[in-house]
Backbone as CSV, one residue per row, in Angstrom:
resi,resn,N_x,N_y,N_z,CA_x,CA_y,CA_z,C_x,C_y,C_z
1,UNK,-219.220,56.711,35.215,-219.007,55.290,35.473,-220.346,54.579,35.464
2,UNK,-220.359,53.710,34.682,-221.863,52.793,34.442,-221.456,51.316,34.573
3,UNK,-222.464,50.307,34.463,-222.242,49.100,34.531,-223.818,48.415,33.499
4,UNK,-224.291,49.079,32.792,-225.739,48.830,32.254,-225.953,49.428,31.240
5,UNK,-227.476,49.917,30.595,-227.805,50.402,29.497,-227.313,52.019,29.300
6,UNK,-227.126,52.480,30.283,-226.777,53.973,30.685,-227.552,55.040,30.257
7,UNK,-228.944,55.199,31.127,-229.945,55.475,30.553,-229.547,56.949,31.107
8,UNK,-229.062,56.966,32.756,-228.577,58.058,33.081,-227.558,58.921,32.890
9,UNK,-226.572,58.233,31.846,-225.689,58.858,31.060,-226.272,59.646,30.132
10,UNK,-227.087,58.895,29.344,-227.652,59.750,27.894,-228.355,60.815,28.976
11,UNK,-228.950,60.947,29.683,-229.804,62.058,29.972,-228.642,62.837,30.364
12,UNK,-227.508,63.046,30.796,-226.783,64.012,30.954,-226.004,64.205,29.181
13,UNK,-225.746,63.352,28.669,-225.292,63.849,27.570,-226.338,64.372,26.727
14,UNK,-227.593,64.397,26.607,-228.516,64.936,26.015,-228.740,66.654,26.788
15,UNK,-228.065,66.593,28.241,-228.171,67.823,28.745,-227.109,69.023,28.465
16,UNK,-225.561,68.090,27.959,-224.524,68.607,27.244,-225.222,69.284,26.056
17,UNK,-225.249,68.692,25.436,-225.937,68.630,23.976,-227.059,69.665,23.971
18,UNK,-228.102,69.806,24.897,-229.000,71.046,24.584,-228.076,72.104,25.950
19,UNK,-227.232,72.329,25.707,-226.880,73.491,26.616,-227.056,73.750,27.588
20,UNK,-228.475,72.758,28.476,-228.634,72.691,30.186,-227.349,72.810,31.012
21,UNK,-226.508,71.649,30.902,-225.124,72.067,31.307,-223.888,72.451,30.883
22,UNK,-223.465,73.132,30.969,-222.163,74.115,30.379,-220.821,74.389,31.132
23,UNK,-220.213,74.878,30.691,-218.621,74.681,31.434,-218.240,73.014,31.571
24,UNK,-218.714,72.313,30.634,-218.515,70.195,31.432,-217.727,69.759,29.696
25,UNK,-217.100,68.869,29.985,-217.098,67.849,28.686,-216.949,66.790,29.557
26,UNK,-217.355,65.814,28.679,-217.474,64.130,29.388,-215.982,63.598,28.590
27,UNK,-214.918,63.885,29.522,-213.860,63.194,29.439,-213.870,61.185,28.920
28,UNK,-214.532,60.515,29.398,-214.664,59.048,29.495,-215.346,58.998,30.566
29,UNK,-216.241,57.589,29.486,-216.891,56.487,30.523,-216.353,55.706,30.575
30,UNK,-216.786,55.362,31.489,-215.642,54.001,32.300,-216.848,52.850,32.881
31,UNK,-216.941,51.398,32.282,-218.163,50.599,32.936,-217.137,49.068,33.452
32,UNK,-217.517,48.434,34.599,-216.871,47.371,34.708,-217.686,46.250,33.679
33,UNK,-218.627,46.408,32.914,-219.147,45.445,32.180,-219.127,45.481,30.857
34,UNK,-218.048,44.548,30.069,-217.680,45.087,28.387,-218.961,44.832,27.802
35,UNK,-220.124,44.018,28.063,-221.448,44.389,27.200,-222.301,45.417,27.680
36,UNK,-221.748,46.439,28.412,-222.834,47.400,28.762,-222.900,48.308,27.309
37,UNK,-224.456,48.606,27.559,-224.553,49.147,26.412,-224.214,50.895,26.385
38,UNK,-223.970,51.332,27.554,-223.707,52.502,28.239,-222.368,52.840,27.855
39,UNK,-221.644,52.017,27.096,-220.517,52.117,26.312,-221.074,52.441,24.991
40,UNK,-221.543,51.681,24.041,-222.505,52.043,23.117,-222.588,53.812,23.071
41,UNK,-223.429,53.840,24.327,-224.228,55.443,23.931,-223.184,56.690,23.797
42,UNK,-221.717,55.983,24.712,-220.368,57.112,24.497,-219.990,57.195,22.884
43,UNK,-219.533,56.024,22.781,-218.693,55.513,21.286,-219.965,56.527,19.966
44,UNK,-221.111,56.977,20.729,-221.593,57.473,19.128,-221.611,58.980,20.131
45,UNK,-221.306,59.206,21.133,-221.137,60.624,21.113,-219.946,61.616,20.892
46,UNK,-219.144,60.107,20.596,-217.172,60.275,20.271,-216.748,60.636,21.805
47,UNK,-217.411,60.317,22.577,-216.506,59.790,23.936,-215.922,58.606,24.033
48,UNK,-214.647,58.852,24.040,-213.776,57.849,25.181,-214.405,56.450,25.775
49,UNK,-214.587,55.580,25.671,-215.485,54.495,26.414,-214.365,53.196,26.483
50,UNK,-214.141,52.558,27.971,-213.532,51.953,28.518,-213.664,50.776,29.159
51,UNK,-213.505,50.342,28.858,-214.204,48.617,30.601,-212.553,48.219,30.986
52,UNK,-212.689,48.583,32.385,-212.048,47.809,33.312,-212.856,47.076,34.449
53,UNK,-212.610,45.830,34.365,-213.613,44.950,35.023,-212.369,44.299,36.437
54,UNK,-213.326,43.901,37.772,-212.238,43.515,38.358,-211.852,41.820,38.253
55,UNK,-213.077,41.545,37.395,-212.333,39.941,36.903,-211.183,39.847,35.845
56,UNK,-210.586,41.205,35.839,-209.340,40.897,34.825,-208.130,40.975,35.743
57,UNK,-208.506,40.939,37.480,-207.551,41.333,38.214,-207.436,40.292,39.023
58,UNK,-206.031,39.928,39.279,-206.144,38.520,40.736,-206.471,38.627,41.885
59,UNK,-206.555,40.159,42.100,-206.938,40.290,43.419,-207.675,41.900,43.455
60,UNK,-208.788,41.903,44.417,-209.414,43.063,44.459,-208.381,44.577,44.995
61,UNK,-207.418,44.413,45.685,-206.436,45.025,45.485,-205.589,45.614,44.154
62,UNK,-205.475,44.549,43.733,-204.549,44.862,42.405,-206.010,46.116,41.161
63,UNK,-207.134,45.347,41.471,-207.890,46.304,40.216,-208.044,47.383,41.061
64,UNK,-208.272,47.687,42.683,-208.213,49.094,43.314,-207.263,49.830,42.753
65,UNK,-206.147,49.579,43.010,-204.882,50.212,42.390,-205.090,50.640,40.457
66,UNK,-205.186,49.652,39.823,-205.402,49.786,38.646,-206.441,50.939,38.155
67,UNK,-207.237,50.678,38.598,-208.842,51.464,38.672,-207.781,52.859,38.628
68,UNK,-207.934,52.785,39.999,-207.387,54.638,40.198,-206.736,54.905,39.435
69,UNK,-205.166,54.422,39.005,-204.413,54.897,38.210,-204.898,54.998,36.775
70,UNK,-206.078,54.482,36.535,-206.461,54.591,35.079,-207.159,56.437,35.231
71,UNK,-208.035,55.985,36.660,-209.073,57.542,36.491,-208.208,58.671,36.394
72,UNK,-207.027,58.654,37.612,-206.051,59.404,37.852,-205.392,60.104,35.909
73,UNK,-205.083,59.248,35.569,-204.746,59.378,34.198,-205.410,60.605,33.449
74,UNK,-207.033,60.899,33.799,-208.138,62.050,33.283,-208.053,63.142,33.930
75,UNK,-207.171,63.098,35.020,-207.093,64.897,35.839,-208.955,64.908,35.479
76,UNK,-209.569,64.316,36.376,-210.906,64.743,36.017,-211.391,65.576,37.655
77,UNK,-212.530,66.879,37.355,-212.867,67.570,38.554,-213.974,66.574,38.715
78,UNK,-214.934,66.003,38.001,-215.762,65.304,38.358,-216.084,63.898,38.092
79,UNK,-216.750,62.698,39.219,-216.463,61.566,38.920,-218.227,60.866,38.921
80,UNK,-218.987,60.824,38.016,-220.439,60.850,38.151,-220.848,59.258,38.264
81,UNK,-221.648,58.667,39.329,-221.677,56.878,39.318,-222.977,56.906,38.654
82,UNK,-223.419,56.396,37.668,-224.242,56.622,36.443,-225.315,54.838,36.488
83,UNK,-225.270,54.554,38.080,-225.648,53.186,38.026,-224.526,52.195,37.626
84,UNK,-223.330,52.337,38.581,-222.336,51.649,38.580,-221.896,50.956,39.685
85,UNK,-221.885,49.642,39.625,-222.554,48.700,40.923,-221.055,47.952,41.537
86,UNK,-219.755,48.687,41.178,-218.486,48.544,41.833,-218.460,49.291,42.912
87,UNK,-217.750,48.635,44.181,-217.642,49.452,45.039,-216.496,50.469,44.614
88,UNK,-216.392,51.427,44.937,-215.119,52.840,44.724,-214.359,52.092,45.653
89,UNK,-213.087,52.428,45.485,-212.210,52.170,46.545,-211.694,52.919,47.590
90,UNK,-211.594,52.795,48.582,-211.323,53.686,49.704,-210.479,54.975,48.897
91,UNK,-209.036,54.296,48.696,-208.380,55.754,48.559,-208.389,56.406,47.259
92,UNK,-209.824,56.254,46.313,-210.529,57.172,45.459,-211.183,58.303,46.303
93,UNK,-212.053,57.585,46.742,-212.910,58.073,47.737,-212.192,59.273,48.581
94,UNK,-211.021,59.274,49.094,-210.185,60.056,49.904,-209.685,60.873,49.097
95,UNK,-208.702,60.972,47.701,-208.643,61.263,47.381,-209.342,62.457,46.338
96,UNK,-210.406,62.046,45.918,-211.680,62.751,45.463,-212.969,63.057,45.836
97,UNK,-212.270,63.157,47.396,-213.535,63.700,48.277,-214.198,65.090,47.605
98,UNK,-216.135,64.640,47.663,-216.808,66.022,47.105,-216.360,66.117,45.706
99,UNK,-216.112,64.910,44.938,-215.751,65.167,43.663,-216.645,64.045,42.893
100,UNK,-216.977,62.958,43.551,-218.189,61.943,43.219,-219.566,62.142,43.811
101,UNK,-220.200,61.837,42.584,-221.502,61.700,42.664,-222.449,60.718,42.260
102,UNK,-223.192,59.927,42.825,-223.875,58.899,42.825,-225.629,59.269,42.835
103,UNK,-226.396,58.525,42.066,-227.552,58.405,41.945,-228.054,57.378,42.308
104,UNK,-229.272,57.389,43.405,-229.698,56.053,44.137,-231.117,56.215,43.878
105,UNK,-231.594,55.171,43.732,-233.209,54.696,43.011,-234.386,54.566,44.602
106,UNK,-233.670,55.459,45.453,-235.091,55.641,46.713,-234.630,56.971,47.555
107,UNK,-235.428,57.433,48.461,-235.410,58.584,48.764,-234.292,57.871,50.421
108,UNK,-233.121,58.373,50.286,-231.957,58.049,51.094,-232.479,58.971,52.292
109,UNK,-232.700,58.251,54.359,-232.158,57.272,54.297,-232.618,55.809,53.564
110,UNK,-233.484,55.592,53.276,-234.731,54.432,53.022,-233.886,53.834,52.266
111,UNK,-234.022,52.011,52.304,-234.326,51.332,50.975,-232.466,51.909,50.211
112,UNK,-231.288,51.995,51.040,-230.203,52.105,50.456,-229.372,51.592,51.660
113,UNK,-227.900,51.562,51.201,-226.932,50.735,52.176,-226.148,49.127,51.152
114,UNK,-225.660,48.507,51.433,-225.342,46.888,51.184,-226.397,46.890,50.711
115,UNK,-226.326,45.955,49.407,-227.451,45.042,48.760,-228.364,45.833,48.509
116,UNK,-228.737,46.971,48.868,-229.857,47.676,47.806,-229.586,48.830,46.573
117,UNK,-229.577,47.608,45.506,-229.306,48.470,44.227,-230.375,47.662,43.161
118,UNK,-230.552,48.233,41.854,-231.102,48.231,40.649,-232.380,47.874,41.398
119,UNK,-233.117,46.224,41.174,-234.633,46.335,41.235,-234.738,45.976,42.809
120,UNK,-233.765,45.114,43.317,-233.612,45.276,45.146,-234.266,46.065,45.708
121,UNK,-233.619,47.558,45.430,-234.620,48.601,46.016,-236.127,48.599,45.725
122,UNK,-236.554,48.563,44.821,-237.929,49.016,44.165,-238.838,47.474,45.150
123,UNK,-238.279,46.437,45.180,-238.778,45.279,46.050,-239.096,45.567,47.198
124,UNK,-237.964,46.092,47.986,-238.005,46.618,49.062,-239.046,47.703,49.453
125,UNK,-238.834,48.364,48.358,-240.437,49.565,49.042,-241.271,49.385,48.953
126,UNK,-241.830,48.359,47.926,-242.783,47.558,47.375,-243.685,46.842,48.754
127,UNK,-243.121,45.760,49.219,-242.512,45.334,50.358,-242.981,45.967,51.480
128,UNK,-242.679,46.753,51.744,-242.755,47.982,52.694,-244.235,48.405,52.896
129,UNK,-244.389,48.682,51.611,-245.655,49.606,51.180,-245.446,50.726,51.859
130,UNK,-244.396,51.390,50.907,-244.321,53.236,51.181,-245.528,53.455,50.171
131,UNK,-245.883,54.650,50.229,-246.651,55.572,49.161,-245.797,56.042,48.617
132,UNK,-244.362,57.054,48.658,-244.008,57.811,48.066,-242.068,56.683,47.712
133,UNK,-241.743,56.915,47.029,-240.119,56.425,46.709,-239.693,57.885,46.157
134,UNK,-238.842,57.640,45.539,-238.121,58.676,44.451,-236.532,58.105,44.066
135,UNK,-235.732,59.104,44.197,-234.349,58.680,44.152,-233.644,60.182,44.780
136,UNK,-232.327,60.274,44.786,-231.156,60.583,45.709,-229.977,60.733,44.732
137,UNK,-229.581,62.178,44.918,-228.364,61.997,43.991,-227.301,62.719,45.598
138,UNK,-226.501,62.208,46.084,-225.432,62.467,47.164,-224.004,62.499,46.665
139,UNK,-222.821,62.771,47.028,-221.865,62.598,47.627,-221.234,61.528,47.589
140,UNK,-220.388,60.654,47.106,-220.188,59.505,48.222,-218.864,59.795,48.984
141,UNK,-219.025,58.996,50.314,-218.667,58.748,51.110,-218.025,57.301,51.373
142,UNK,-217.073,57.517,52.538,-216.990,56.152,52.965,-217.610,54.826,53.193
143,UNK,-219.217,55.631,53.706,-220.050,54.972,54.305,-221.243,54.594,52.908
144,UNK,-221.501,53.136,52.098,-221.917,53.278,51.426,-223.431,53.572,51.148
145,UNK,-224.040,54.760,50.383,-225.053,55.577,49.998,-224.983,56.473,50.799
146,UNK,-223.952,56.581,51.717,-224.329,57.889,52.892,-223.526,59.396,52.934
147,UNK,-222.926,59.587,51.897,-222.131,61.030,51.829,-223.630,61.779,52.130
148,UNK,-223.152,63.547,51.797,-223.669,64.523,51.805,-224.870,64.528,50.638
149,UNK,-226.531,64.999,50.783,-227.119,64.839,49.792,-227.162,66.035,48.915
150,UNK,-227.248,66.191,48.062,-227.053,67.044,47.047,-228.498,67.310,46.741
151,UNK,-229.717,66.185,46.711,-230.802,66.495,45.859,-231.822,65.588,46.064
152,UNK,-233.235,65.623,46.116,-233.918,64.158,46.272,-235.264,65.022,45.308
153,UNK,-235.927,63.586,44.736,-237.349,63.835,44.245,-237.769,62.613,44.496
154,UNK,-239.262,63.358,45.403,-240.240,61.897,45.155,-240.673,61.656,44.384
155,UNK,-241.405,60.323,44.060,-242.070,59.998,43.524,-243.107,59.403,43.865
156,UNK,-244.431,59.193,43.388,-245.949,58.249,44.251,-245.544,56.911,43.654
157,UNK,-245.621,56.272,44.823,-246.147,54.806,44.684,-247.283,54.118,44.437
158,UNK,-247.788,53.915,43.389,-248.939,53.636,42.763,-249.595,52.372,43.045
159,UNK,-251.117,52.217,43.343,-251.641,50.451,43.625,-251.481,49.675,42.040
160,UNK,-251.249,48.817,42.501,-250.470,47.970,41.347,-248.791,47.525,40.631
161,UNK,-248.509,48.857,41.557,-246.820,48.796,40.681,-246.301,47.569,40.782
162,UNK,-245.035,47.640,40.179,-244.801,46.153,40.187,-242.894,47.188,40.454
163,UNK,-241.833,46.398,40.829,-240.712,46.727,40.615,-240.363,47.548,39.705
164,UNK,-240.944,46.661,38.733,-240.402,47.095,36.946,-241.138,48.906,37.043
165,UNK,-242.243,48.888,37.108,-243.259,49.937,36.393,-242.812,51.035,37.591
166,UNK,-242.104,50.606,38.759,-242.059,51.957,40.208,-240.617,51.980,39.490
167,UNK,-239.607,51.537,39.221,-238.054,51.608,38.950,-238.486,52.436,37.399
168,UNK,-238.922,52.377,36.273,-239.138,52.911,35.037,-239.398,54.642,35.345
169,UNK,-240.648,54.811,36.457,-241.337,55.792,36.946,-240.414,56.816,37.341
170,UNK,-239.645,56.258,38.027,-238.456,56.884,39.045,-237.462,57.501,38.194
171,UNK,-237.161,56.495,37.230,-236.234,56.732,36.316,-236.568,57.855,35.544
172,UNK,-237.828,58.027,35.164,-238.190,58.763,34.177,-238.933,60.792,34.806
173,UNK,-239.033,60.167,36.127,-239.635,61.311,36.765,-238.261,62.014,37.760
174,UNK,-237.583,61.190,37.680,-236.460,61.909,39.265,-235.146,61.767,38.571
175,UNK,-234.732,59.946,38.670,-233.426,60.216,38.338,-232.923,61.002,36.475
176,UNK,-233.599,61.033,35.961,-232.745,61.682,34.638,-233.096,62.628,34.476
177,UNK,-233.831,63.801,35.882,-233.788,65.026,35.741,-232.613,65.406,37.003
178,UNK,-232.830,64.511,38.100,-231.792,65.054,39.047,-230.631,65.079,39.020
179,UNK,-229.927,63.932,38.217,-229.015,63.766,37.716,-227.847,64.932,37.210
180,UNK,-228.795,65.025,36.119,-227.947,66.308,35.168,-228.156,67.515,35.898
181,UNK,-229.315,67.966,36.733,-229.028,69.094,37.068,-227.529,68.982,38.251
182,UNK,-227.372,67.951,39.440,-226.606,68.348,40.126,-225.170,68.116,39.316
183,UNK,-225.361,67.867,38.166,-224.141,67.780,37.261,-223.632,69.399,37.040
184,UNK,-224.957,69.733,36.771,-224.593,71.277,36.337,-224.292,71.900,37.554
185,UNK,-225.295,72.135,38.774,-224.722,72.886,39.847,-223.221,72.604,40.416
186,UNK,-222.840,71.317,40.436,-221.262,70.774,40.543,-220.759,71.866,39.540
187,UNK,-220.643,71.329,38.042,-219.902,72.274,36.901,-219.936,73.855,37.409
188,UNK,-220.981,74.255,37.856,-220.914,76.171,38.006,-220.248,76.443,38.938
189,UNK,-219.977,75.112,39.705,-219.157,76.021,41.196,-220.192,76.272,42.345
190,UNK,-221.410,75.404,42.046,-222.299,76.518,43.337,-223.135,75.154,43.844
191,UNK,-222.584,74.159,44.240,-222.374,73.085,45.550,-220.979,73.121,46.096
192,UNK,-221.615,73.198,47.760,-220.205,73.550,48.767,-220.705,72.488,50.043
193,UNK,-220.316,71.935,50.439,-219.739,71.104,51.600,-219.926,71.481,52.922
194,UNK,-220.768,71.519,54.345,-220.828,71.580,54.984,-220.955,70.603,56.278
195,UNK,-220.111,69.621,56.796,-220.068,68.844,57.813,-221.273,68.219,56.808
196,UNK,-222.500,67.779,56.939,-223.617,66.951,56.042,-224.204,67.603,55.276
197,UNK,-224.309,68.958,54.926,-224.783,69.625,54.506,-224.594,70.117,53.563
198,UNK,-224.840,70.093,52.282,-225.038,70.570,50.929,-225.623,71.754,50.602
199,UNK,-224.961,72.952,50.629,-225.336,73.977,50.505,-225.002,74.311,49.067
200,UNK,-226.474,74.790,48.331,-226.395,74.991,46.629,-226.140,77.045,46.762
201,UNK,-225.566,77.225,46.478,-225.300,78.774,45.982,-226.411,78.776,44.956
202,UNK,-226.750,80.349,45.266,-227.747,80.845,44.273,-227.103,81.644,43.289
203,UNK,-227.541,81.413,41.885,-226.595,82.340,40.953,-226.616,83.613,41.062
C-alpha cells in the first residue's frame, strides 16, 4: 500500500527480483492516490495496481468497509504500508493482526504518532537537533506508529542537513534496506509476537 513515488516498493521488488526474498509474490498494490507513481513502478512489473481513494466514498465508513472488502478479496498473508498516509481501519487492523507492516522515517519512540509523516518528521528532528534519526519498520497496531518493532537503523544527523538531504539519507541508508529484509524474515516464518516483543528466529 503506497500513496507516492514508491521508492520503498521498488526496493522490495528489486529484492523479489534478485532473490533476497523468496517464498513472496506481490499480489497488488493498492495507493489511495491515482497519480502516484508507485502505481507506475507495479504496472511495469505486471503487478496488479489499484487506487481506491476515500474521496470516492460519502463517508469514511463506507470506504472502511470498501477498503477491506477489496484487500479481503487477495487472501493476502502479508499487508506492507510502503509510505501510505491512510489511516488502516480498525477492523483491518483486528483482523490482520501481525500481518501489517509499516515503515516510519525516525527511530520510534521519537518524532512518530498523529501528524508525523513524510518531511514532518525530518523537521521535527531537525528542530530538535538529534544527532542520530534513522527509521522503524513495526507492526501496526491500534495505537498509531506503536505496534511491535520488528527493526530500526540509525542514521547520523549531519551539520547542515536540511529535511530534504536527512529524509533522502534515511531513505537510502535504512528504509530500503530495512524494509525488504523484514519482508523476508515475515515471508520465512521467523518473526513471532511476544506481548511487545519481536522475536526474529534464527535460521
Amino acid at each position: 500500500m503506497v500513496s507516492g513515488g514508491g521508492t520503498n516498493l521498488q526496493a522490495i521488488l528489486d529484492a523479489v527480483d534478485a532473490g533476497t526474498i523468496t517464498n513472496a509474490e506481490i499480489a497488488v498494490v493498492i495507493s489511495n492516490n491515482p497519480g502516484a507513481y508507485a502505481l507506475e513502478r507495479a504496472k511495469k512489473h505486471g503487478v496488479e495496481a489499484l487506487c481506491i481513494s476515500p474521496k470516492d466514498y460519502e463517508s469514511r465508513e463506507a470506504f472502511n468497509e470498501a477498503f477491506l472488502a477489496k484487500v479481503d478479496e487477495y487472501h493476502l498473508d502479508l499487508i506492507v504500508l510502503a509510505g501510505f498516509l491512510v489511516k488502516i481501519p480498525a477492523a483491518m487492523i483486528e483482523k490482520y493482526e501481525h500481518k501489517i507492516i509499516n515503515i516510519h522515517p525516525s527511530l520510534i519512540p521519537s518524532f512518530c504518532g498523529q501528524g508525523f509523516y513524510g518531511l514532518h518528521v525530518h523537521e521535527a528532528a531537525l528542530a530538535y537537533g538529534v544527532k542520530l534519526s534513522g527509521a522503524t519498520v513495526h507492526f501496526v497496531s491500534a495505537e498509531c506508529d506503536g505496534g511491535p518493532i520488528i527493526a530500526q537503523r540509525a542514521v547520523p544527523v549531519l551539520p547542515g542537513d536540511t529535511p530534504e538531504t536527512l529524509q533522502k539519507r534515511i531513505m537510502e541508508q535504512a528504509e530500503w534496506k530495512l524494509l525488504p529484509e523484514a519482508v523476508r524474515l515475515f515471508c520465512e516464518g521467523r518473526l513471532r509476537v511476544e506481548g511487545r516483543t519481536v522475536i526474529i528466529e534464527q535460521e
